[in-house]
C-alpha positions as CSV (number, residue, x, y, z in Angstrom):
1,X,0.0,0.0,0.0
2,X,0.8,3.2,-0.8
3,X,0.9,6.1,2.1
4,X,2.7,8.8,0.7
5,X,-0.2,12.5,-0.3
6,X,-1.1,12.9,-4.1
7,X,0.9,15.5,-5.6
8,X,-1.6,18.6,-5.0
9,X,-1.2,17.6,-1.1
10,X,2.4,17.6,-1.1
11,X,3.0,20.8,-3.7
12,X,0.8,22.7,-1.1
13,X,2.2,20.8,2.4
14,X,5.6,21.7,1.0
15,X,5.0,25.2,0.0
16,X,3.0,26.1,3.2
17,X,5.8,25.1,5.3
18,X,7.9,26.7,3.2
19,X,6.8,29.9,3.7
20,X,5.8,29.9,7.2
21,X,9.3,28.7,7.9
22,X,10.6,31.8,6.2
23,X,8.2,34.1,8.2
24,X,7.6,32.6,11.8
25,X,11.1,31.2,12.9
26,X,10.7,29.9,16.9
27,X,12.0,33.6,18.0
28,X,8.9,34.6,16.5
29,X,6.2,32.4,17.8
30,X,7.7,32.8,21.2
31,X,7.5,36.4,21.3
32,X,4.1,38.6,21.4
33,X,4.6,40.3,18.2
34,X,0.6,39.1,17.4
35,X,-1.1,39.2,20.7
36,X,-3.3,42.1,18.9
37,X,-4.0,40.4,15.6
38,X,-4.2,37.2,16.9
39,X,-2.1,35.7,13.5
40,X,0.5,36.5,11.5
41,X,-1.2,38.9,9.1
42,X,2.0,38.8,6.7
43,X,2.5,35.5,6.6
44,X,-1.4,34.9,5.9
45,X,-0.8,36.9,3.6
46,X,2.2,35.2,1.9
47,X,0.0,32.0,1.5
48,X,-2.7,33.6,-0.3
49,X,-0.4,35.6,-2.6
50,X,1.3,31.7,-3.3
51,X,-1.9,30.5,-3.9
52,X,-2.7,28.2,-1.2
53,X,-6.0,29.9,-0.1
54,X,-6.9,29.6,-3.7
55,X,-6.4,26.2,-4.0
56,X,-9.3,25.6,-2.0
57,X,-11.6,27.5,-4.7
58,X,-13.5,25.6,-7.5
59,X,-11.6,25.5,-10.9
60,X,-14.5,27.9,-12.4
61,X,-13.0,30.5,-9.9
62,X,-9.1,29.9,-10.4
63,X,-8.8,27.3,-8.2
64,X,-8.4,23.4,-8.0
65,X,-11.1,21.9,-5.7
66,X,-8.7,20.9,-3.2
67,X,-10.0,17.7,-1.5
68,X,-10.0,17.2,2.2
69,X,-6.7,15.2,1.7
70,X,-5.3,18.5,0.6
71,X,-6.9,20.7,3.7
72,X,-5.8,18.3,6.8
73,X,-2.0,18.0,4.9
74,X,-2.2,22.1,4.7
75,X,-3.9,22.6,8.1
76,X,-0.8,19.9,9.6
77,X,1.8,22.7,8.5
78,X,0.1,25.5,10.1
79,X,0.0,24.3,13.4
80,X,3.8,23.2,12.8
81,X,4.2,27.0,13.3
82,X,2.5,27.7,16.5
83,X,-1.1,27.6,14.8
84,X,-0.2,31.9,14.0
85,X,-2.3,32.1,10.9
86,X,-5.7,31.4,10.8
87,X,-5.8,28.2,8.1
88,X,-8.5,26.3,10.7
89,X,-11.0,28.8,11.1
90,X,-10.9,30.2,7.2
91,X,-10.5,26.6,5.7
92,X,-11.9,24.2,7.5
93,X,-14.8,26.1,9.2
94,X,-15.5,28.3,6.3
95,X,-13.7,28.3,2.9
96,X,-14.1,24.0,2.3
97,X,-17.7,24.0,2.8
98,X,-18.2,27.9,1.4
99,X,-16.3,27.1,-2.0
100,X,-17.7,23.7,-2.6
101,X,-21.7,24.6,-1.9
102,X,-21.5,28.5,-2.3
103,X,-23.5,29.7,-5.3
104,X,-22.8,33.3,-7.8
105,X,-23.9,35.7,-4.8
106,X,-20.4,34.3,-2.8
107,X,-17.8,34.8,-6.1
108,X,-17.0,38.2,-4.2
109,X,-16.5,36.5,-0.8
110,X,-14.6,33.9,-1.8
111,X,-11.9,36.0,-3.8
112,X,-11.3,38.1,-1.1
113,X,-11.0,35.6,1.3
114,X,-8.6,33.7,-1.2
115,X,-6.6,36.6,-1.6
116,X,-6.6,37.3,1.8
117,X,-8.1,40.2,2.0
118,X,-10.9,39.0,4.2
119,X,-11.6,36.5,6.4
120,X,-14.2,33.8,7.2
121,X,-14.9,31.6,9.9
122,X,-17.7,29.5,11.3
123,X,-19.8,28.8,14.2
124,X,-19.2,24.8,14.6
125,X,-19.9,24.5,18.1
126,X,-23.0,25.6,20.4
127,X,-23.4,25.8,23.8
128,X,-22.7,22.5,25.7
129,X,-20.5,21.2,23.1
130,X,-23.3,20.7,20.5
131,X,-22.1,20.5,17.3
132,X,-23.2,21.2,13.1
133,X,-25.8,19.1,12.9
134,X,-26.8,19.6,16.9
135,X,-27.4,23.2,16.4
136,X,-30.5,24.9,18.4
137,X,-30.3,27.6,16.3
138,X,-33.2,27.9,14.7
139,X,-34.0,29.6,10.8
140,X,-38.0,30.8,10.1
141,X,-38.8,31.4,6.6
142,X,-38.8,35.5,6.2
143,X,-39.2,37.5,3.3
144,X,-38.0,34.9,0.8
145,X,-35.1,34.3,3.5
146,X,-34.5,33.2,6.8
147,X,-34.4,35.0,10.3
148,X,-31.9,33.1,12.8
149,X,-32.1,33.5,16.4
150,X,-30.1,31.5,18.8
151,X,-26.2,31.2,20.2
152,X,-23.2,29.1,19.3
153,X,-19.8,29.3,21.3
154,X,-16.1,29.3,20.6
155,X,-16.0,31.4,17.1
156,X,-12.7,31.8,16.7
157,X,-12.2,35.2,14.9
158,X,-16.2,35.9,15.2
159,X,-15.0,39.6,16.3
160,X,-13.2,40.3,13.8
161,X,-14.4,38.4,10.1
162,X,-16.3,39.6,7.7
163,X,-18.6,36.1,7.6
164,X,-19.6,33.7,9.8
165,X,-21.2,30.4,8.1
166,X,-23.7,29.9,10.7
167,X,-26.1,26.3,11.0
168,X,-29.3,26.5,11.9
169,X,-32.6,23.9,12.2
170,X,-35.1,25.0,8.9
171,X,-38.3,25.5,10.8
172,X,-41.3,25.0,8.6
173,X,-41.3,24.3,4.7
174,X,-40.6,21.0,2.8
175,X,-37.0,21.0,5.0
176,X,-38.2,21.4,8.2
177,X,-36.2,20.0,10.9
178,X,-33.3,20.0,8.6
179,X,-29.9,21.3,9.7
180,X,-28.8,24.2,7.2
181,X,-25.8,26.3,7.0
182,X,-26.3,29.9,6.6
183,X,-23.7,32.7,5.4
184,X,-24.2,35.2,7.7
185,X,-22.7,39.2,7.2
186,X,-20.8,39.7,10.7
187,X,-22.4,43.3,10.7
188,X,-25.9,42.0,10.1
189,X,-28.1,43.9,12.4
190,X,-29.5,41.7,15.3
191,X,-26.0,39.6,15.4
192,X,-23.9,40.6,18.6
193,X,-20.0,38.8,19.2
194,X,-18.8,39.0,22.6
195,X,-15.4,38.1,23.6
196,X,-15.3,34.3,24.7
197,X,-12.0,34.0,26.4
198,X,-10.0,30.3,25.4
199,X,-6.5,28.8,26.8
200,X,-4.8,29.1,23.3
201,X,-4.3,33.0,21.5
202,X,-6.5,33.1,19.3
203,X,-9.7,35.9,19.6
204,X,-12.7,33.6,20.1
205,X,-16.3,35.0,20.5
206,X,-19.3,34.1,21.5
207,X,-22.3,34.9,18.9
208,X,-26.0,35.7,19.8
209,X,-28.5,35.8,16.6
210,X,-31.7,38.0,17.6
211,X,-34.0,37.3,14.4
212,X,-30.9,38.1,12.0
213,X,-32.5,38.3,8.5
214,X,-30.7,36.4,6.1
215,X,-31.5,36.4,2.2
216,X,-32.3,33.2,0.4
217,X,-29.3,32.2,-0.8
218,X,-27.6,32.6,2.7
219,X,-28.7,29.0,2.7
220,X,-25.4,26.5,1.3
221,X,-26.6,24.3,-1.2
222,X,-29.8,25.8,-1.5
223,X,-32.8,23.6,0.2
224,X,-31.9,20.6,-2.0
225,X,-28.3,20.1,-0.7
226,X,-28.6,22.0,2.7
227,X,-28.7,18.8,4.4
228,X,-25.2,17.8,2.7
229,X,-23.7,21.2,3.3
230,X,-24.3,20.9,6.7
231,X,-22.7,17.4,7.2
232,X,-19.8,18.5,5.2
233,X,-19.2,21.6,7.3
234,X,-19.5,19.0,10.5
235,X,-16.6,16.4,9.0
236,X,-14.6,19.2,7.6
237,X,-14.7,20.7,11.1
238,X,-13.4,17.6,12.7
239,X,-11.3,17.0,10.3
240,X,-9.3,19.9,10.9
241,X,-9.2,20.2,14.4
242,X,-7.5,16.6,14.2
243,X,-5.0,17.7,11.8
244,X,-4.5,21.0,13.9
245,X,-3.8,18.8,17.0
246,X,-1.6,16.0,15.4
247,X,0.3,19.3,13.8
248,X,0.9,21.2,17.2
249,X,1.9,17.4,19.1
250,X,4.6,16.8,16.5
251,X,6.0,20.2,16.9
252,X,5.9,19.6,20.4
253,X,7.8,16.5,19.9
254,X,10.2,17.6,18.1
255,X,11.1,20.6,20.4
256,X,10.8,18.2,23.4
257,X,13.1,15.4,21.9
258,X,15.7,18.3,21.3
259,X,15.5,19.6,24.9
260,X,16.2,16.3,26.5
261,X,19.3,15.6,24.6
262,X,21.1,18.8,25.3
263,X,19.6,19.2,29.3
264,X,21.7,17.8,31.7
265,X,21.1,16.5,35.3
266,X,23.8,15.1,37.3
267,X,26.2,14.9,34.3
268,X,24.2,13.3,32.0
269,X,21.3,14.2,29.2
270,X,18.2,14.0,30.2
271,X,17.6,11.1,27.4
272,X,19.7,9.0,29.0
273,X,17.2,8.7,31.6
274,X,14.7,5.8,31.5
275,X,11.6,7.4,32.8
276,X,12.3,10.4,29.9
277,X,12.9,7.6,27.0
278,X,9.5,5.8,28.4
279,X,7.3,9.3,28.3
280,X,8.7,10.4,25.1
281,X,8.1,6.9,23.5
282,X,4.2,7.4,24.5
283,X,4.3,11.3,22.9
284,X,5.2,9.6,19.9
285,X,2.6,6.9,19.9
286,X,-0.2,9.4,20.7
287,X,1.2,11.7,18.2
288,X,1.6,8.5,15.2
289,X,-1.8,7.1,15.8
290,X,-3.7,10.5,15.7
291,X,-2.1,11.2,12.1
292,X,-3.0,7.8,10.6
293,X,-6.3,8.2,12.4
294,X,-7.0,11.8,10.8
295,X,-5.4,11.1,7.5
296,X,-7.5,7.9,7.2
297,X,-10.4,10.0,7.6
298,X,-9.4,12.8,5.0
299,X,-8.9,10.1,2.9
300,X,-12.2,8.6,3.5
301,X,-13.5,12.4,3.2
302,X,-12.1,12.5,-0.3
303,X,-13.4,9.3,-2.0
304,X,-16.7,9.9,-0.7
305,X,-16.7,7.2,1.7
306,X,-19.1,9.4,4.3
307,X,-20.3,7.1,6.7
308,X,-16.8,5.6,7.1
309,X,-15.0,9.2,7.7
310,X,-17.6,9.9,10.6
311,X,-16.7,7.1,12.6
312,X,-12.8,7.9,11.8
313,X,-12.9,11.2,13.0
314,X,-15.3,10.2,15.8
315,X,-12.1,8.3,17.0
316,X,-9.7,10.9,16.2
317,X,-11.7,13.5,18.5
318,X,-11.0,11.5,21.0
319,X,-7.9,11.3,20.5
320,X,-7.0,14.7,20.5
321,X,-8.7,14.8,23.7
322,X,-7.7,11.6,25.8
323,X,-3.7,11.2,24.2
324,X,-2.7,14.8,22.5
325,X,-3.8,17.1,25.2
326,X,-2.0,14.4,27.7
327,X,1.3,14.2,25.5
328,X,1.6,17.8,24.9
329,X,1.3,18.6,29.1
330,X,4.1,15.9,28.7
331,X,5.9,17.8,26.8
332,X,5.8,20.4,28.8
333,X,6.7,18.8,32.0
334,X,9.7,17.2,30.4
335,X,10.4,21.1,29.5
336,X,10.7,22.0,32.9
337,X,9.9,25.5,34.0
338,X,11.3,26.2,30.7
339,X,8.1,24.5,29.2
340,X,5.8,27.7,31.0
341,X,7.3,30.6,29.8
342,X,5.4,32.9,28.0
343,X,8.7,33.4,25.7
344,X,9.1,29.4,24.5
345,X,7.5,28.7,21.7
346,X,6.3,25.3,23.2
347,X,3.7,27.3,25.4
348,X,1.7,28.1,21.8
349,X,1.9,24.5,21.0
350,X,0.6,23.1,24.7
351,X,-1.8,26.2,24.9
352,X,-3.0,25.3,21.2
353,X,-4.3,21.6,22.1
354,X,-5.6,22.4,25.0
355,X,-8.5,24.7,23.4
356,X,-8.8,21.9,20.9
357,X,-9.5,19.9,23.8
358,X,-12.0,22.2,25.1
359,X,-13.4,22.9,22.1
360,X,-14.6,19.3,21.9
361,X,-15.6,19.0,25.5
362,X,-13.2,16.1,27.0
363,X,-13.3,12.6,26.4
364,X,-17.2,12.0,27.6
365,X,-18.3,14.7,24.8
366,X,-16.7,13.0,22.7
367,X,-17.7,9.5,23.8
368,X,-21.2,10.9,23.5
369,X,-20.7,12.5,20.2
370,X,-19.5,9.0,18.5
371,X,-22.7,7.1,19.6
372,X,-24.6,10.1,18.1
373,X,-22.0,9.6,14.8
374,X,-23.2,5.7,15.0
375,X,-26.6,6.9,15.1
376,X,-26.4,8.5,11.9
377,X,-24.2,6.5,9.7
């Protein structure tokens, strides 16, 4: 069997780390030089002026349809560098499900947000951990739209992007009770973000919809596909959050693995030491089985085996949760007090994994979301 990314995956792997290698050196994710932002705006932008934002775009718009293969492989790089430009929200909450089920009102959105100039994100998670298709927001038909009212948590960027792809329950019509995603204008009237403070850097809101109006083709997919768009947005979701934490763990690694060797403690390297050689060899199992676990999934994603891609990233959400968040504390316990200061780089990585963690609720959330994940499959 053959393991190694098609070429599209390892053109745009490559060049992503590439260029963030160039721009975000450890000095740099170590120091606070983006506390403000929340990213590196210049090396977002460097990616979409290569062409990696655009990848994601249909071929009609200058793209090439990049498959969910492409975006974990893509979304792995981007946490290699302390996770300091926003390739999870933007791709796999917004621009993967936007480009693929977006229809000619979006062409505008989409180019700008390829091109960097704006940014999308999305509102995958509710209060109490529900996720896409959980959503208790609802949509009423209005005025040949929709009005949404409701609250979803843990919107990373929600302050500051332009949209937010929202999902919502259809109440009423032919699709009632049917889980939709909307496109929703940050600045709509009725929509309020609040600051939702997280463990990890990034500017995370929370959103409350009052009876946002919302024109018809807010709706992804229109009512025929809404159903589709809405499971996609769920799996591309997971999806990246599993390539985000595998990304950030083998980082981790990697700076951990060069600490031990050069520390010394009573005149030898600290990976001389039994217990240290033990602990690293489970960071590197936790980290090895997420990645097969995610990329069998993408995989899964991208050949349109559905059902079989739930329960894979079903498995790597918990995961992330009950071995990454684990091997990254490791990480930093085998740091030392080294491994809490603000100017290490590790602390972006440790901090990073544990909003993932949080983000998915723990081990039981996840536990409970797989029987749910059965359920529908």
């Amino acid at each position: 069997m053959d393991f190694r990314l098609d070429e599209t995956a390892e053109t745009l792997s490559g060049l992503t780390s590439d260029l963030l290698a160039r721009g975000l050196p450890d000095e740099r994710i170590a120091s606070a030089d983006f506390e403000a932002a929340g990213y590196s705006e210049e090396a977002w932008h460097g990616l979409a002026e290569a062409g990696v934002l655009e990848a994601f775009l249909p071929e009609d718009l200058g793209g090439t349809d990049a498959d969910a293969v492409v975006l974990a492989a893509v979304l792995r790089q981007a946490a290699r560098y302390g996770g300091l430009v926003p390739a999870l929200p933007v791709l796999a909450y917004g621009l993967h499900t936007l480009a693929r089920y977006g229809g000619a009102e979006h062409r505008d959105l989409l180019g700008s947000v390829a091109k960097g100039g704006a940014l999308v994100t999305g509102a995958v998670r509710g209060p109490g951990g529900g996720r896409v298709l959980d959503t208790d927001v609802t949509a009423e038909p209005y005025d040949g739209g929709h009005r949404l009212t409701g609250v979803r948590t843990y919107v990373p960027f929600g302050v500051r992007a332009e949209a937010i792809l929202v999902p919502a329950r259809i109440i009423g019509g032919p699709e009632d009770g049917t889980a939709g995603v909307f496109v929703v204008d940050a600045a709509a009237p009725g929509l309020a973000a609040a600051a939702h403070p997280v463990t990890d850097h990034v500017p995370t809101a929370r959103i409350a919809l009052d009876a946002v109006a919302v024109p018809g083709h807010a709706l992804l997919g229109g009512p025929a596909l809404a159903a589709e768009a809405a499971g996609h947005l769920e799996l591309s979701a997971l999806l990246g959050v599993a390539a985000t934490a595998s990304g950030l763990l083998e980082r981790a690694m990697e700076l951990t693995a060069a600490h031990v060797r050069a520390r010394k403690q009573f005149g030898r390297a600290l990976a001389q030491f039994q217990a240290v050689t033990m602990q690293m060899g489970d960071v590197f199992t936790a980290q090895r089985i997420l990645e097969n676990t995610y990329l069998a999934a993408a995989w899964q994603l991208a050949t349109g085996r559905t059902a079989e891609a739930r329960r894979s990233l079903s498995s790597a959400c918990y995961l992330v949760c009950h071995d990454a968040v684990p091997a990254l504390l490791t990480c930093q316990h085998l740091h030392g007090g080294t491994g809490l200061d603000i100017d290490h780089p590790l602390h972006r990585y440790v901090t990073g994994g544990l909003a993932l963690g949080q983000f998915l609720g723990g081990t039981e959330a996840c536990l409970d979301a797989a029987a749910g994940s059965a359920r529908v499959s």
